[in-house]
N, C-alpha and C positions, 0 to 999 in steps of 0.2 A: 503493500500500500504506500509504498514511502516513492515518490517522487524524483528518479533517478536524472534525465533529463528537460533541462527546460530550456525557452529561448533562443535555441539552436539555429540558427538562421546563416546561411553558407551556401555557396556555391562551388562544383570542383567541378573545372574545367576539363573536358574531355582532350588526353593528348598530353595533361601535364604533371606535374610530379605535386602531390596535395602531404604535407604531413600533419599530423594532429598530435600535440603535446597537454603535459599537464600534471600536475600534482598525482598522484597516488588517490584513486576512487573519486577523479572529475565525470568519467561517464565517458571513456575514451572505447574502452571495449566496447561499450554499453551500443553506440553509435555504430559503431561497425556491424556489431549484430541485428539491427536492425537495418541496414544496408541490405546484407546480404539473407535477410528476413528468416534468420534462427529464431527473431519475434518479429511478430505485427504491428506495424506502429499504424495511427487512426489514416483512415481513407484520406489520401490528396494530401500529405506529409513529406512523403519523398517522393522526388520525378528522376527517372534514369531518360536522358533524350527527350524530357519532356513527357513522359507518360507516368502516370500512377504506376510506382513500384510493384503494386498489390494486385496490377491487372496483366502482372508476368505470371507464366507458373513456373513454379520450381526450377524443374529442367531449364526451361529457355533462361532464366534468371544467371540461374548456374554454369551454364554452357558459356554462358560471355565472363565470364571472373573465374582467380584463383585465388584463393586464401593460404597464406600460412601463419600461422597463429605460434604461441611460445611453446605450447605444447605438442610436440609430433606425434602423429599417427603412423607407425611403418606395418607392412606386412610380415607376418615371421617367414620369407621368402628369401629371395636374392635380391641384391643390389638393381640390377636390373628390370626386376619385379617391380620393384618398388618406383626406378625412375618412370615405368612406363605404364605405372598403373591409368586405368582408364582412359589412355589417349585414344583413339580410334581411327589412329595411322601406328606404322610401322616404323619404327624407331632404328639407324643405323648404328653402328657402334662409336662411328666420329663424330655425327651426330651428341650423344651421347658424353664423350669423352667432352668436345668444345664446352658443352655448359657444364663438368665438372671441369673446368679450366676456368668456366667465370666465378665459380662459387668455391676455387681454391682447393678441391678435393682431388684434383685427378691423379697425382703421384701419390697421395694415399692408397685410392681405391689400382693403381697399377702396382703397388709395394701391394697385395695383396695376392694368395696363393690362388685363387680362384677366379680373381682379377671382379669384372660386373657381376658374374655369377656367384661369389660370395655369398651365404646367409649371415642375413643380418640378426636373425633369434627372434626371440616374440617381440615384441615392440620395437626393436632394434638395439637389443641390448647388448650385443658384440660391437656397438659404437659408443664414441662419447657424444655428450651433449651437443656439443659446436659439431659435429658427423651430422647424427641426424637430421638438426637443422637444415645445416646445406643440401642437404638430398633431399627434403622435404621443400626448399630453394627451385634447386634444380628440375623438381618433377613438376613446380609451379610452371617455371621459364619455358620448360617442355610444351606446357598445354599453349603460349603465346596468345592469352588471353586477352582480350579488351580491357581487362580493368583487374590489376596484379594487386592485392589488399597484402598488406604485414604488419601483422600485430607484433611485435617486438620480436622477430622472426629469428634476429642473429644475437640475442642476447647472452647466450653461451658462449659468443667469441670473444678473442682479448680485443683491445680496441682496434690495435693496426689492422688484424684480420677482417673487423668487421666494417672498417672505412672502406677495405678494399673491396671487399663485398659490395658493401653498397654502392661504390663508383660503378661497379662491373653491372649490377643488376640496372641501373639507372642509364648505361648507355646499352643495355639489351632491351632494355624496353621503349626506347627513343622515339615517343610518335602515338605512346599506347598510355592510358592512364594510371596514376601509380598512386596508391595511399601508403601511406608509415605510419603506423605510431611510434615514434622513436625510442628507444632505449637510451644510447647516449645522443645526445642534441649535436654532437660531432659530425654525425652521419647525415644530416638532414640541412646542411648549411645552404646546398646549389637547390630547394625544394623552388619552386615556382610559389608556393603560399606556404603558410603556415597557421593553423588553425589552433587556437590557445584555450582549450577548457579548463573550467575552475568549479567547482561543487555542482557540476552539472550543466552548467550554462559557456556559449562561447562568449569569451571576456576581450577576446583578442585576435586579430588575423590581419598578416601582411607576411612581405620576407625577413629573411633572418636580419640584416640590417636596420630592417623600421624597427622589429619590435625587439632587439639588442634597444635600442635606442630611446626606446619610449617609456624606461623606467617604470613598467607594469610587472604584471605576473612573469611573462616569459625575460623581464630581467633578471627578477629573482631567480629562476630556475636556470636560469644560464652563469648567474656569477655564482649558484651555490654547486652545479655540476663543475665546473671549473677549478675552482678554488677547491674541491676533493681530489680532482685531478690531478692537479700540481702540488696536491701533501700525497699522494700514492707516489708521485715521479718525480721526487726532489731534482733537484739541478744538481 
C-alpha cells in the first residue's frame, strides 16, 4: 500500500544512451519493472513509440528489449547454451567469440578445457560473479535488441573492468536505445541524459556536467562516490 513511485515525468529518447541514478530505494528498479511490465502501471502511463505500453502483449513487448539485471539467470548447461539461449538464429563461433571480446571474457572462456562447451553447473556456479554477469552481457548483445535495459549489470567487476565494459557495450549498441542504472556513476559519464531519482520521484535530469554542476542530489552522490574512491586508491 505504501507508495513506491511518484511524479515520474521523462522522456528517453529512442537511439540514445538514458541512465537512471539515485540513493538506495529511490524506485530505480521499481521503474524498470514497470517498463518492461513485471507490473502494470495505470492505463496511458507509459508510451513505447507513442502507444500505451499495456496494449503490447508480452511476447511482442519482449521481443524488442533485453534485460540484464544484478542477478543472473544461467542454464546448468554449457557456455554456449547459455550464450545462445532463445535466439532464433544460429549463432557462429566468431560470432560468439567477438562479443566475448566486448565483455572481456574470451581468453577466459578459450583458457578453458572445453572451451564454449564448458558447463557452467546449476546457476553457473563453476563461474565467479563478474563471469556470469558478462555472459548474461553477452547473450543480451547477442539478441541486438531495440532497447538493451541494465540494472546494475557489471556490479561484480573491479572498476577498470567495468569502465571497459561499458565503453564496449555503448559503442555495440550505437544507434539502439540503452538504459543503466549505474553502479558506479564512472561508467555513465558519455550517457546522453541522466535521470536522478530521490524517494520515488525524478528530482533531476540532464548530462553529467549540468547536474555535476547544479549542486543537487546527483552532486551529492557524485562527491560522496568519489571521495570513497580516492580513500580505497590513495595516491
Amino acid at each position: 500500500g505504501t507508495q513506491t513511485l511518484d511524479g515520474i515525468d521523462a522522456v528517453i529518447p529512442a537511439g540514445k544512451v538514458t541512465a537512471i541514478v539515485g540513493p538506495s530505494g529511490a524506485g530505480k528498479t521499481t521503474l524498470l519493472e514497470l517498463l518492461t511490465r513485471q507490473y502494470d502501471c495505470p492505463t496511458a502511463t507509459i508510451f513505447l513509440d507513442g502507444i500505451d505500453i499495456r496494449e503490447y502483449s508480452l511476447p511482442t513487448l519482449h521481443e524488442r528489449m533485453a534485460v540484464v539485471s544484478q542477478r543472473v539467470w544461467l542454464l546448468n548447461r554449457s557456455l554456449r547454451d547459455n550464450l545462445t539461449f532463445g535466439l532464433p538464429r544460429s549463432v557462429s563461433d566468431e560470432e560468439l567469440y567477438a562479443t566475448l571480446t566486448d565483455v572481456e571474457l574470451r581468453s577466459t572462456v578459450e583458457g578453458l578445457s572445453s572451451g564454449l562447451d564448458t558447463e557452467v553447473g546449476d546457476h553457473g556456479v563453476r563461474l565467479s560473479g563478474g563471469q556470469r554477469q558478462r555472459v548474461a552481457i553477452a547473450r543480451a548483445l547477442l539478441r541486438n535488441p531495440e532497447l538493451l535495459i541494465l540494472d546494475e549489470a557489471t556490479s561484480a567487476l573491479d572498476s577498470e573492468v567495468e569502465y571497459r565494459v561499458a565503453q564496449a557495450i555503448q559503442r555495440r549498441v550505437a544507434g539502439q536505445t540503452l538504459i543503466v542504472i549505474a553502479h558506479r556513476l564512472s561508467t555513465i559519464r558519455d550517457a546522453d541524459q541522466i535521470l536522478v531519482l530521490e524517494d520515488g520521484a525524478l528530482v533531476e535530469h540532464g548530462t553529467w556536467d549540468e547536474l555535476v554542476a547544479s549542486g543537487e542530489t546527483f552532486t551529492r552522490l557524485h562527491a560522496a562516490q568519489f571521495e570513497r574512491d580516492d580513500e580505497a586508491d590513495p595516491a
